[in-house]
C-alpha positions in Angstrom: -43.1 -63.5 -51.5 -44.0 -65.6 -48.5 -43.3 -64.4 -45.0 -39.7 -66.0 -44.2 -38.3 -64.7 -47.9 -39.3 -61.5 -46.7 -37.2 -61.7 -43.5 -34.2 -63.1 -45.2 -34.9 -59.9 -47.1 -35.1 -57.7 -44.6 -32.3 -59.1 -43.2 -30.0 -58.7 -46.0 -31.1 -55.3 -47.1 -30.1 -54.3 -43.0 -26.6 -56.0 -43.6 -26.0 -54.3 -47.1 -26.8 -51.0 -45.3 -24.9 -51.7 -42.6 -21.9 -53.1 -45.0 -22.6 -50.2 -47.1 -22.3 -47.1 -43.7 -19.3 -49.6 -42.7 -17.7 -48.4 -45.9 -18.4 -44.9 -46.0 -17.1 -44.5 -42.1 -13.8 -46.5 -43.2 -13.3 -44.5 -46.5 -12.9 -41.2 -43.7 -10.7 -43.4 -41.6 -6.6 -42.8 -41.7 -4.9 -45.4 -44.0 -1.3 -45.8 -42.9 0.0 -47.0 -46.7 -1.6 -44.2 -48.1 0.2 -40.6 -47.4 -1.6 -37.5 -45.8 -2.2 -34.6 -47.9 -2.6 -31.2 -47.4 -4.4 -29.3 -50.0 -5.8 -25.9 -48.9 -6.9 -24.0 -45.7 -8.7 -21.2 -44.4 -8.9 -18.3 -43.5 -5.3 -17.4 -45.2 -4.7 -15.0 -41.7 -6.2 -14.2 -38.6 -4.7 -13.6 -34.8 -4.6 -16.4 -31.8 -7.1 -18.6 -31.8 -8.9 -18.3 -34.9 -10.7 -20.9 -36.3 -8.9 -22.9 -39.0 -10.2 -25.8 -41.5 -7.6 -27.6 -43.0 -8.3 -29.5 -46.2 -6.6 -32.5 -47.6 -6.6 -36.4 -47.7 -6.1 -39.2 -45.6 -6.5 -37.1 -41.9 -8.7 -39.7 -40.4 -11.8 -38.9 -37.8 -9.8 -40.1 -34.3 -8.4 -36.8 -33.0 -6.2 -38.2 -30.8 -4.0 -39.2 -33.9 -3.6 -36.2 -35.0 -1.1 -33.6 -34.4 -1.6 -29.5 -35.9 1.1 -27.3 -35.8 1.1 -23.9 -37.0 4.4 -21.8 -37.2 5.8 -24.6 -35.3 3.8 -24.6 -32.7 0.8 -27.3 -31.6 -2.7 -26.1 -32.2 -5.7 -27.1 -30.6 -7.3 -29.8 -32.6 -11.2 -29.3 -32.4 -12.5 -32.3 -34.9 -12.3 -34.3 -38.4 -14.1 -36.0 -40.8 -11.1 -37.1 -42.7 -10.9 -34.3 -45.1 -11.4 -31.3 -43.3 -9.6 -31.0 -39.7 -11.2 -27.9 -37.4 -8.1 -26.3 -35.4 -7.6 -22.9 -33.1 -4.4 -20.8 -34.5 -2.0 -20.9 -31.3 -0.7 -17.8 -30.0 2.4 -16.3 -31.5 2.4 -18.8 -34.5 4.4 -16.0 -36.5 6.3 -18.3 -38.9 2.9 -19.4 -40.8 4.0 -22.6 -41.7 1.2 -25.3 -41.2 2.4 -29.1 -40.7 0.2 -32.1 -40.4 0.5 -35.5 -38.6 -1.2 -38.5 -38.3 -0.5 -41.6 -36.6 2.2 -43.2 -34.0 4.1 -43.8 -37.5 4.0 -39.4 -38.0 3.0 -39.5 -41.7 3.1 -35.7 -42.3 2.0 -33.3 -45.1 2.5 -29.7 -44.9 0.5 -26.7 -46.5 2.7 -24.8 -49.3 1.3 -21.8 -48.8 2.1 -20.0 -45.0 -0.5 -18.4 -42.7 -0.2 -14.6 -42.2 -0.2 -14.6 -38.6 -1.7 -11.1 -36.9 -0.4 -10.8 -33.1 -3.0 -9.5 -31.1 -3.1 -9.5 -27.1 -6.8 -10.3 -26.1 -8.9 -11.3 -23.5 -10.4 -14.9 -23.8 -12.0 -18.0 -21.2 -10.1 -20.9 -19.6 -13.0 -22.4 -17.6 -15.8 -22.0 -16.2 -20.1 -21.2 -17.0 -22.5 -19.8 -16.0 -26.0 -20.5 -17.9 -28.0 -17.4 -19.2 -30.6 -17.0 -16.6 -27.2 -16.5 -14.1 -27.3 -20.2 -12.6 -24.1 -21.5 -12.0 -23.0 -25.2 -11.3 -19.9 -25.9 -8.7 -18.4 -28.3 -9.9 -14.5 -29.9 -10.6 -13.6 -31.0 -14.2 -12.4 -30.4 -17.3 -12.2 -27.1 -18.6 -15.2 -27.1 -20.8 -17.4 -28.7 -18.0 -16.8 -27.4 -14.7 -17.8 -24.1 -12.1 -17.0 -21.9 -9.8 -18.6 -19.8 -7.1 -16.4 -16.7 -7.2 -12.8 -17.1 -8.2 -10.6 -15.1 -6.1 -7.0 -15.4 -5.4 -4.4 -17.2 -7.6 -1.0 -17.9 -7.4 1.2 -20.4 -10.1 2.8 -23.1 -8.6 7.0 -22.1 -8.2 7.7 -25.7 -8.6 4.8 -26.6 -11.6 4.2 -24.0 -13.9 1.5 -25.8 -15.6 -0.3 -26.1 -11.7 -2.4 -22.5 -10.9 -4.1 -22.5 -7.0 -7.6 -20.3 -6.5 -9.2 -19.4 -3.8 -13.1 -19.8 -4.8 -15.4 -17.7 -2.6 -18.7 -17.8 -2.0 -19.8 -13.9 -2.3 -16.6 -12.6 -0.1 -16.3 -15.9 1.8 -13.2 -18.2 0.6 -14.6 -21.4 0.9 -12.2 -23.6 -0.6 -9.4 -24.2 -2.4 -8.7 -25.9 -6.3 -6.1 -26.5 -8.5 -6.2 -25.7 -12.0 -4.1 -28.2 -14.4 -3.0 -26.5 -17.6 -1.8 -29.7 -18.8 -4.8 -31.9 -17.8 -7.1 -29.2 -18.3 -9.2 -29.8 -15.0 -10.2 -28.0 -11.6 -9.9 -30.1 -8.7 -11.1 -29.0 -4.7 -7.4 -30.2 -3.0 -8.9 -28.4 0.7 -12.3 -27.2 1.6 -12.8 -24.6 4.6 -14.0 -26.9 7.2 -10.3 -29.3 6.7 -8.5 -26.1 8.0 -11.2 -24.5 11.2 -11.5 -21.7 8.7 -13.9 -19.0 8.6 -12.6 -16.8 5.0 -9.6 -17.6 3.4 -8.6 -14.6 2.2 -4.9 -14.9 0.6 -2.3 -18.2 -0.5 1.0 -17.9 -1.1 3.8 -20.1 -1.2 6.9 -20.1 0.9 10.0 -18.7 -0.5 11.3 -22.3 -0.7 8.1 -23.4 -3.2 7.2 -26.6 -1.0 4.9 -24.8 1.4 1.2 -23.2 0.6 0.5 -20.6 3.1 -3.5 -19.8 3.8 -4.4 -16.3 5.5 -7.6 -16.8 7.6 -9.8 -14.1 8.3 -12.1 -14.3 11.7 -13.4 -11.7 13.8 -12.7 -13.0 17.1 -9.3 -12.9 19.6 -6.6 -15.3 19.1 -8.5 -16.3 15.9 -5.8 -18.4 13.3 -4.8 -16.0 11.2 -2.1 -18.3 8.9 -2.0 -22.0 8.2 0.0 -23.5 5.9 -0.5 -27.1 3.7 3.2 -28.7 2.5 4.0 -30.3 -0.5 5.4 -33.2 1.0 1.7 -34.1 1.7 0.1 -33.3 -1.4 -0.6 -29.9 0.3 -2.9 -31.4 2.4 -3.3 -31.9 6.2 -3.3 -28.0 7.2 -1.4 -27.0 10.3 -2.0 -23.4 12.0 1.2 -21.1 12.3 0.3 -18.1 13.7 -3.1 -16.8 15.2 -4.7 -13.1 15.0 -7.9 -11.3 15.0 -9.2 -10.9 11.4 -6.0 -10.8 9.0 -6.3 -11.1 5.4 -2.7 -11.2 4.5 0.4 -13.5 3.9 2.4 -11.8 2.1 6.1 -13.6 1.8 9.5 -11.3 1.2 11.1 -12.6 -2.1 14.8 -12.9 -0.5 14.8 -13.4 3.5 11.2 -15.4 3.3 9.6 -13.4 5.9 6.4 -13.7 6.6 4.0 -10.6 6.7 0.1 -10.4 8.3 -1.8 -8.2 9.8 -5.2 -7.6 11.4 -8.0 -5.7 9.8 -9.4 -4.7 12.9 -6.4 -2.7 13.9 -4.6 -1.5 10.7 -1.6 -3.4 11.9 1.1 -4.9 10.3 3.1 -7.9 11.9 6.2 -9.8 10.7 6.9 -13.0 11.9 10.4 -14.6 12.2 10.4 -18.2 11.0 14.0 -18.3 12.9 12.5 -18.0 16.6 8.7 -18.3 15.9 8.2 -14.8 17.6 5.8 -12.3 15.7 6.6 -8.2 16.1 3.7 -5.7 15.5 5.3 -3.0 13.5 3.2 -0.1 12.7 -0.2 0.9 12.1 -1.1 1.3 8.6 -5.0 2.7 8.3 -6.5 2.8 11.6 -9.7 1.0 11.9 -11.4 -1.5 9.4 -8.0 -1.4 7.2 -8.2 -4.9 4.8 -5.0 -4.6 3.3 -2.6 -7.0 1.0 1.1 -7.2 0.9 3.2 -7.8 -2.1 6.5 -7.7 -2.7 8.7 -6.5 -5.7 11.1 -8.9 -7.1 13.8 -7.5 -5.6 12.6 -7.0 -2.4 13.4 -3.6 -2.2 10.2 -2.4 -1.0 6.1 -3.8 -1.0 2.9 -2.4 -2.1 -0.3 -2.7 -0.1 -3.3 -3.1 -1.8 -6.6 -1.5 0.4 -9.5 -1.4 -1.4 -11.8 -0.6 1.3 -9.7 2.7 1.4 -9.2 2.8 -2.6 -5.4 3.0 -2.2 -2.0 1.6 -2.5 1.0 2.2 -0.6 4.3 1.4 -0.5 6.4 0.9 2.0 10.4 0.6 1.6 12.5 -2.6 2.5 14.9 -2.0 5.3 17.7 -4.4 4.8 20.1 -3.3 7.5 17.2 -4.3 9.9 15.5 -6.9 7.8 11.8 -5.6 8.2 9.4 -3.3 6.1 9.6 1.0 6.6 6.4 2.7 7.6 4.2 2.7 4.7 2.8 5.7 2.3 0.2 6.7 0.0 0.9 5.9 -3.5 -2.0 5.8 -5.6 -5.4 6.9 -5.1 -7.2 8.9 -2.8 -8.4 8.2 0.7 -12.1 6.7 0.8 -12.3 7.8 -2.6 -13.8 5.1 -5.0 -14.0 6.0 -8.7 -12.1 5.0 -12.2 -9.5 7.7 -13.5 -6.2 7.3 -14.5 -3.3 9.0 -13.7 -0.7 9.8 -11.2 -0.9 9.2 -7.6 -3.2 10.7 -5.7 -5.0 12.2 -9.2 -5.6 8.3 -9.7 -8.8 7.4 -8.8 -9.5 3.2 -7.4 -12.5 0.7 -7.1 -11.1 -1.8 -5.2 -7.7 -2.7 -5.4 -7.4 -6.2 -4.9 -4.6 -8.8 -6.0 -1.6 -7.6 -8.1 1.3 -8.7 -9.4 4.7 -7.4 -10.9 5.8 -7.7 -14.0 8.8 -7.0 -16.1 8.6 -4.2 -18.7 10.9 -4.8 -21.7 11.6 -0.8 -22.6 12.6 -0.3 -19.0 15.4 -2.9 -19.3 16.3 -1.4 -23.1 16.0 2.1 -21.1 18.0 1.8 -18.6 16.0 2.1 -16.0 16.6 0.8 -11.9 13.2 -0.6 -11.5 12.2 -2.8 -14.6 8.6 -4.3 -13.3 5.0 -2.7 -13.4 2.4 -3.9 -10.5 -0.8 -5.0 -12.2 -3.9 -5.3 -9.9 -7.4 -6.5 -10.4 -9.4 -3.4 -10.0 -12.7 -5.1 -8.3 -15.0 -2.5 -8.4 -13.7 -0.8 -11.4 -14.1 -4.0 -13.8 -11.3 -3.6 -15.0 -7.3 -4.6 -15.0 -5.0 -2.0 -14.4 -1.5 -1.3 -13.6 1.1 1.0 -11.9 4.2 2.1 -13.5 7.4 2.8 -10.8 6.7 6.6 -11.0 3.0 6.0 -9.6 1.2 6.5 -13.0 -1.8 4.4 -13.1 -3.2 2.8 -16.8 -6.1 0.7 -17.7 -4.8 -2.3 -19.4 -8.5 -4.4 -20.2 -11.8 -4.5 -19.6 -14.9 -1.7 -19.5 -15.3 -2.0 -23.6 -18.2 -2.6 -25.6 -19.7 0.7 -25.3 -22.0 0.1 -28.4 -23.6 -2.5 -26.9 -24.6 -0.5 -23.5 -22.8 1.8 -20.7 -22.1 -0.3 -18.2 -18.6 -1.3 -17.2 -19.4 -4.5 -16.0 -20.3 -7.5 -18.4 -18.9 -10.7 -19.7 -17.4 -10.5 -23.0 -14.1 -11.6 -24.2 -11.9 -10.0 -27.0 -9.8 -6.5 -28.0 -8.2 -5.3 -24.2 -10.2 -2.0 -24.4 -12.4 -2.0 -27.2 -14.5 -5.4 -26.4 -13.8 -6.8 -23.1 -15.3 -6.8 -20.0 -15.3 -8.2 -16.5 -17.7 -8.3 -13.5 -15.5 -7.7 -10.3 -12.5 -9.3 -11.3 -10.6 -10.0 -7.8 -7.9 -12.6 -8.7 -4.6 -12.0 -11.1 -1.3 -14.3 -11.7 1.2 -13.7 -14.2 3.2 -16.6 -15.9 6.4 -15.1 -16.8 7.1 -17.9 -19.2 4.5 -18.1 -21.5 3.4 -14.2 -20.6 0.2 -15.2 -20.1 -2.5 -13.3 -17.4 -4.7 -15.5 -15.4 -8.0 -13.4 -14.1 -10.2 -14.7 -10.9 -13.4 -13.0 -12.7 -15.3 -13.1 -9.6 -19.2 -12.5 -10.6 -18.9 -14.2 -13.9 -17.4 -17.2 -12.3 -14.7 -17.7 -14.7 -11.6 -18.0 -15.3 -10.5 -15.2 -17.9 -6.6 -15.1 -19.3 -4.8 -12.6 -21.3 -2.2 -14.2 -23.3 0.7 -11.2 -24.2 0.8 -11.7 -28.1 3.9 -9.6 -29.3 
């Protein structure tokens, strides 16, 4: 064989190959005038996402074209080879039924046998890593390939359920502000601390209208800003200073009359502003000297707790309607200076550092009769842990501090069973979606975002 026959050789052995791998890839590719089959799957049960394989025919490998749904409700969609499609079981997929689709046309199969769905309440990661020698990567993104500092405060947009805002910190400092798409599955900086003449933020909130994004400022100096606020006219951009104090850390906003609530740390005091005539009232001392407190509201508005974790308490302080402003405030849980974990009621409950919280309903109050239906659950910061308080000042821990096989610390990052497995490393942040009963966690020193998804 001379040397061009061996080319043309070459060259035609390289095109039956490549005629030959053209094949093979199409044979895995969806055919739209052949139908989709479902044939088997596995495991046969399992809880939220666990890892599914679906076996069959005529899938295709473009995941984009195809749709999972597992007891009626869309499953995450992970991969394909054409035969075999890798899926996460949604949460509360309790009907079992498992229904393929493929294509803009919707060919569909479905399995004939149904998934034993097991509900199961567990902690798990949105976003957010951190490599194993501890470096971490700031960074916006998608979910899978983004960073954080510390994440700190959140609060779910009133207006955009899908639209969570986080205060990321650098050690205590709040140095910016991103947005977390549940529908895009990003993190995005919207405002960075320099926009605003800011030296911590501290707390966001939005106005009792849902078109305004207040921003406490914390800075140790006289006449320092002490709230700012971002609209959403503007894309929440563009900040503008409302009121100015030395060192708040709160903006906490009355669910009814709107009223705005700050204080200064420096002090202990507590100040309402009136949006009406633009005038600001001191109206008590709360803890006096170096008192960082945080105000929240109950649903109703009947009454607020403070959070003070450099005390290791919460208080409560009754609304006064008549006068429109908040009674003097007392003790609730914990004791005075006195940092530890226990459960129980009030003053027997010990505290880390009490930090964000949030109220939430309680289903067997409402069946029970009871006046006040919600529980306040808090991010216990130096506990590692979440925990929350009952109306009658009883004080559980709901997740984190398990794993005690592995070793006896109460910090860690591990995901899983509330109490059993998981674990968090000064979690400071906590939202509550209503909706979809679903926990997001600012897990401060692991830099992540950690959720709880409420699988009953």
């Amino acid at each position: 064989m001379n040397f061009g026959c061996l080319i043309l050789f070459c060259l035609g052995m390289l095109f039956f190959i490549s005629c030959k791998e053209e094949t093979e890839n199409n044979k895995n590719e969806f055919d739209p005038n052949k139908p989709v089959e479902v044939t088997d799957f596995t495991p046969k049960s399992g809880s939220a996402k666990t890892r599914m394989h679906i076996y069959g025919k005529n899938f295709g490998t473009d995941i984009s074209q195809i749709s999972v749904k597992v007891g009626g409700i869309p499953a995450k969609v992970i991969g394909s080879n054409g035969d075999i499609i890798y899926c996460l079981v949604p949460h509360r997929a309790v009907e079992g039924t498992i229904e393929v689709a493929i294509g803009s046309g919707g060919k569909q199969a479905i399995a004939s046998e149904l998934f034993q769905y097991q509900s199961k309440t567990v902690v798990s990661t949105l976003a957010g890593y951190v490599d194993p020698t501890g470096k971490k990567e700031v960074k916006d993104g998608p979910f899978d390939d983004c960073g954080f500092e510390g994440p700190r405060w959140m609060n779910i947009d009133p207006k955009n359920k899908h639209h969570i805002y986080m205060i990321d910190a650098s050690g205590v400092t709040g140095v910016s502000i991103r947005l977390l798409d549940l529908e895009a599955n990003t993190v995005s900086t919207i405002l960075q601390r320099g926009q605003g003449n800011w030296e911590n933020m501290r707390q966001i909130e939005f106005s009792l209208t849902g078109d305004t994004l207040l921003i406490s400022n914390e800075r140790d100096a006289n006449g320092a800003i002490a709230v700012s606020y971002v609209t959403r006219s503007n894309g929440f951009k563009r900040p503008q200073h409302l009121v100015y104090y030395r060192k708040n850390n709160t903006c906490g906003i009355h669910p009814v009359n709107g009223e705005l609530y700050y204080n200064s740390r420096t002090t202990g005091e507590i100040v309402r502003y009136n949006w009406q005539t633009g005038d600001s009232e001191v109206l008590y001392t709360l803890k006096s000297r170096d008192c960082q407190f945080f105000v929240f509201f109950h649903p109703t508005g009947d009454y607020a707790y403070m959070t003070i974790p450099n005390k290791k308490l919460i208080m409560k302080a009754e609304y006064d309607w008549e006068n429109k402003t908040l009674k003097v405030a007392n003790n609730f849980v914990g004791s005075d200076g006195k940092e530890g974990w226990q459960d129980g009621q009030g003053t027997n409950a010990l505290l880390g550092n009490p930090m964000q919280g949030c109220f939430v309903k309680n289903e067997k109050y409402v069946q029970e009769g009871k006046s006040d239906l919600y529980d306040f659950y808090f991010a216990d910061q130096n506990a590692h842990c979440i925990r929350y308080v009952t109306p009658e000042g009883f004080v559980y821990t709901y997740a984190g501090r398990g794993s005690k096989g592995v070793n006896s610390s109460a910090n860690g990052y591990v995901d899983g069973d509330l109490l059993k497995e998981a674990r968090f490393n000064q979690p400071v942040g906590i939202a509550y979606d209503e909706e979809n009963k679903t926990f997001y966690i600012g897990d401060a020193n692991n830099a992540r975002i950690r959720t709880i998804v409420v699988d009953e």
